[in-house]
C-alpha positions as CSV (number, residue, x, y, z in Angstrom):
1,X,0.0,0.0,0.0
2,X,1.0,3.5,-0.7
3,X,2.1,5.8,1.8
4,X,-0.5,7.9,3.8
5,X,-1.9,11.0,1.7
6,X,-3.4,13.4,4.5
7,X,-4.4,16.5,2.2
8,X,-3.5,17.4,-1.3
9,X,-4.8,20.2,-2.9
10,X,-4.9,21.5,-6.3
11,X,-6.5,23.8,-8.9
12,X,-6.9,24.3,-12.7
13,X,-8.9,26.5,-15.4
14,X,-9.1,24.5,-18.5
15,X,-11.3,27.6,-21.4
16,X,-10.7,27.6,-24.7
17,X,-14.4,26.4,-25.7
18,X,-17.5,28.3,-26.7
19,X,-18.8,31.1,-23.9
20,X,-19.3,29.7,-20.5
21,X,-17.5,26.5,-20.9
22,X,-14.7,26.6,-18.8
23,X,-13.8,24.9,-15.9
24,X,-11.7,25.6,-12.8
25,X,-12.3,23.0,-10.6
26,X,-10.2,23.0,-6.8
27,X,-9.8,19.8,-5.0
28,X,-8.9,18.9,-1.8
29,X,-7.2,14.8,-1.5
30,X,-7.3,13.1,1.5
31,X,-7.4,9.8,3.6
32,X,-11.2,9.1,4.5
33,X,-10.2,8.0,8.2
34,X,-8.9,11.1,9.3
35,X,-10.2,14.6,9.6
36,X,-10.4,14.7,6.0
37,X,-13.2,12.2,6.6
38,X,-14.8,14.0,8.6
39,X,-14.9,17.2,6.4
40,X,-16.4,14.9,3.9
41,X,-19.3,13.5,5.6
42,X,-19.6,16.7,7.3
43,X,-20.5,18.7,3.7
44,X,-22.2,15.1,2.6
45,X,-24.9,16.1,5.6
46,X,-25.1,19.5,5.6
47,X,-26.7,20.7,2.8
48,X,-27.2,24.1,2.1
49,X,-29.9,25.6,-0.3
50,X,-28.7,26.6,-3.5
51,X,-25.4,24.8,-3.1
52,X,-26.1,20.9,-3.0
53,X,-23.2,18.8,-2.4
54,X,-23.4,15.4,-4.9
55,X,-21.8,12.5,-5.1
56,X,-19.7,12.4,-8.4
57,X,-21.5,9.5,-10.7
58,X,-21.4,8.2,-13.5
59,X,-24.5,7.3,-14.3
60,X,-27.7,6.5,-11.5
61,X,-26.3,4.3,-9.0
62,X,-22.5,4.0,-10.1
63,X,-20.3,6.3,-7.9
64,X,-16.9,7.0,-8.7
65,X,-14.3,5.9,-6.7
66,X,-12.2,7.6,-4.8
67,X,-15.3,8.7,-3.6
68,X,-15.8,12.6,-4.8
69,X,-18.3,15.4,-3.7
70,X,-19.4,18.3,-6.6
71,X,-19.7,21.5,-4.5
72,X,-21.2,24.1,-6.7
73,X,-19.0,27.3,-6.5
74,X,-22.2,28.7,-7.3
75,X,-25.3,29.4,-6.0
76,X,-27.9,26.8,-8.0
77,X,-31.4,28.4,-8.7
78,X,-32.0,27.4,-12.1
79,X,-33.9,24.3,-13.3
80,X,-32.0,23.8,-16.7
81,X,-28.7,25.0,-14.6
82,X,-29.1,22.3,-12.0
83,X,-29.7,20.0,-15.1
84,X,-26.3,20.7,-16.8
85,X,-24.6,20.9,-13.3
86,X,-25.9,17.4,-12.2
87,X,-25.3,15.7,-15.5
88,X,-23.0,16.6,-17.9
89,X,-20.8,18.4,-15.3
90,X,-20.8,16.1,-12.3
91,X,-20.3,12.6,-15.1
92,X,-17.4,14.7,-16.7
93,X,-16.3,15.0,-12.8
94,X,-16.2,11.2,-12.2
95,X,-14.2,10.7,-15.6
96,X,-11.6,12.9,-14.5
97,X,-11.3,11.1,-11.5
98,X,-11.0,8.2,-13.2
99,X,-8.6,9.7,-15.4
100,X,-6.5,10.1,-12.8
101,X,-6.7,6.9,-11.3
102,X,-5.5,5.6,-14.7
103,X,-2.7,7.7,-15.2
104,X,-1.2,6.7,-11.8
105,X,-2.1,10.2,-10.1
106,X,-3.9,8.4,-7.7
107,X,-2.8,5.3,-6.5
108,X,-5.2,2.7,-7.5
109,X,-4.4,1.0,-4.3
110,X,-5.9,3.9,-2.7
111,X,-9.1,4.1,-4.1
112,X,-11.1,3.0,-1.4
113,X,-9.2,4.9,1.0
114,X,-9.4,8.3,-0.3
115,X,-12.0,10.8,-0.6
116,X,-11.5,13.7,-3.1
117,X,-13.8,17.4,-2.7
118,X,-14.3,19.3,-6.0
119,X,-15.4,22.9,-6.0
120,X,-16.9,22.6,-9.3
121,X,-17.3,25.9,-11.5
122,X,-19.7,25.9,-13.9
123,X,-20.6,29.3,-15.7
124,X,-24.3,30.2,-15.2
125,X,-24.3,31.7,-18.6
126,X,-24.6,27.6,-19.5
127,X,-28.4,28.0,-18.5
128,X,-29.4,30.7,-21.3
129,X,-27.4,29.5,-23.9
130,X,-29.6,27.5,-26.1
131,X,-27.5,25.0,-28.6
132,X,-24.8,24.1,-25.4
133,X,-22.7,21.4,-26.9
134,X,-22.7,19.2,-23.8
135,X,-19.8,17.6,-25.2
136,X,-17.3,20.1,-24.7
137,X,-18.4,21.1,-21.6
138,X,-18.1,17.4,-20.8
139,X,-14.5,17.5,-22.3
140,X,-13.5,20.5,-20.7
141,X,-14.6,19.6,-17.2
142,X,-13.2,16.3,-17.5
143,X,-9.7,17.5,-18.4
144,X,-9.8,19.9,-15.5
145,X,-10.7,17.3,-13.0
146,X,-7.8,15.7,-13.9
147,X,-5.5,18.3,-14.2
148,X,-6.6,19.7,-10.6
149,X,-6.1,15.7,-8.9
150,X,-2.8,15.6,-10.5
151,X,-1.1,19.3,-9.9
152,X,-2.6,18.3,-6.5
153,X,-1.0,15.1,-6.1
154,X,2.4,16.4,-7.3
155,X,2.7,19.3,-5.2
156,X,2.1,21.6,-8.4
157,X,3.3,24.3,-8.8
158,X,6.4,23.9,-6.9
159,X,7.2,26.6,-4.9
160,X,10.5,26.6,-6.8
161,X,8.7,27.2,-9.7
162,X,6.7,30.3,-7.9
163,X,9.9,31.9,-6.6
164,X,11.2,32.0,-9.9
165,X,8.0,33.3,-11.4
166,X,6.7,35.2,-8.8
167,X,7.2,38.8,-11.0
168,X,6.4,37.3,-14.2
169,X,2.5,36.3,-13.4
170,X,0.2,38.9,-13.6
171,X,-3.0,37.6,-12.4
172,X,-5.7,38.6,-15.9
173,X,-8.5,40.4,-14.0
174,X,-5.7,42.7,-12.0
175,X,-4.5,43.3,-15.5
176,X,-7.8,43.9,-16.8
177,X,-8.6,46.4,-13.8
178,X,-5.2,48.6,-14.4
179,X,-5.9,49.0,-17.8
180,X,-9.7,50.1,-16.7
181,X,-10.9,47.4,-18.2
182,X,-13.4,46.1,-15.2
């Protein structure tokens, strides 16, 4: 068996689709026996309106494993949002975490020790847009997922990597706001 993984967290914004498709999911990794456990159950049974907590699925009555919670970054109080959210979005959740089961991210031999939380962003522009091609969303929510369980599970970025690029990265929306753009 692996060594213990207490917490592990990670990030990622994965755009580049059409309007209101991209996803920057944040996860917190850890063992299910320990507070991280407890964290987990804790947001499993205390739901909150307008911010359900959900199993990641596959499909009706398939959890993923490591079992994953969708927390909605935002607040849910649209029918055909809640739709997209706890379908397309939350599948494309539990193939990312698959994805990084496969790619050796996360230990298989962890699977049913682990517990993964996903603050899932998904745009609520995705409610008014009329011809949404689920499939990129799916795709694009799916590669973030993995992207966010695997800089999380490397310890990415280093902080070597931030030293040395600490003056170089401008964040875009305090760039957007000096040049009076917001």
């Amino acid at each position: 068996m692996s060594d213990r993984i207490v917490l592990r967290v990670g990030e990622s914004l994965v755009a580049g689709g059409p309007p209101g498709t991209a996803a920057e999911p944040e996860v917190a990794i850890g063992e299910m026996d320990g507070p991280f456990g407890t964290a987990f159950a804790n947001l499993l049974g205390d739901q909150v309106k307008g911010h359900s907590r959900v199993l990641a699925i596959m499909n009706t009555d398939i959890m993923v494993r490591p079992p994953t919670i969708c927390v909605s970054k935002v607040t849910v109080d649209n029918e055909r949002y809640t739709n997209i959210l706890m379908g397309t979005v939350q599948y494309a959740t539990s193939m990312g975490v698959l994805d990084a089961v496969r790619s050796g991210d996360i230990p298989k031999d962890k699977a049913n020790d682990l517990g993964i939380i996903v603050s899932v962003w998904l745009n609520p522009m995705v409610a008014t847009i009329e011809d949404l091609d689920h499939k990129i969303l799916f795709d694009i929510h799916r590669k973030a997922t993995h992207q966010a369980i695997a800089k999380a599970m490397n310890f990415e970025p280093s902080i070597d990597w931030l030293l040395e690029n600490q003056d170089k990265i401008v964040h875009k929306y305090y760039e957007k706001g000096l040049k009076g753009e917001i």
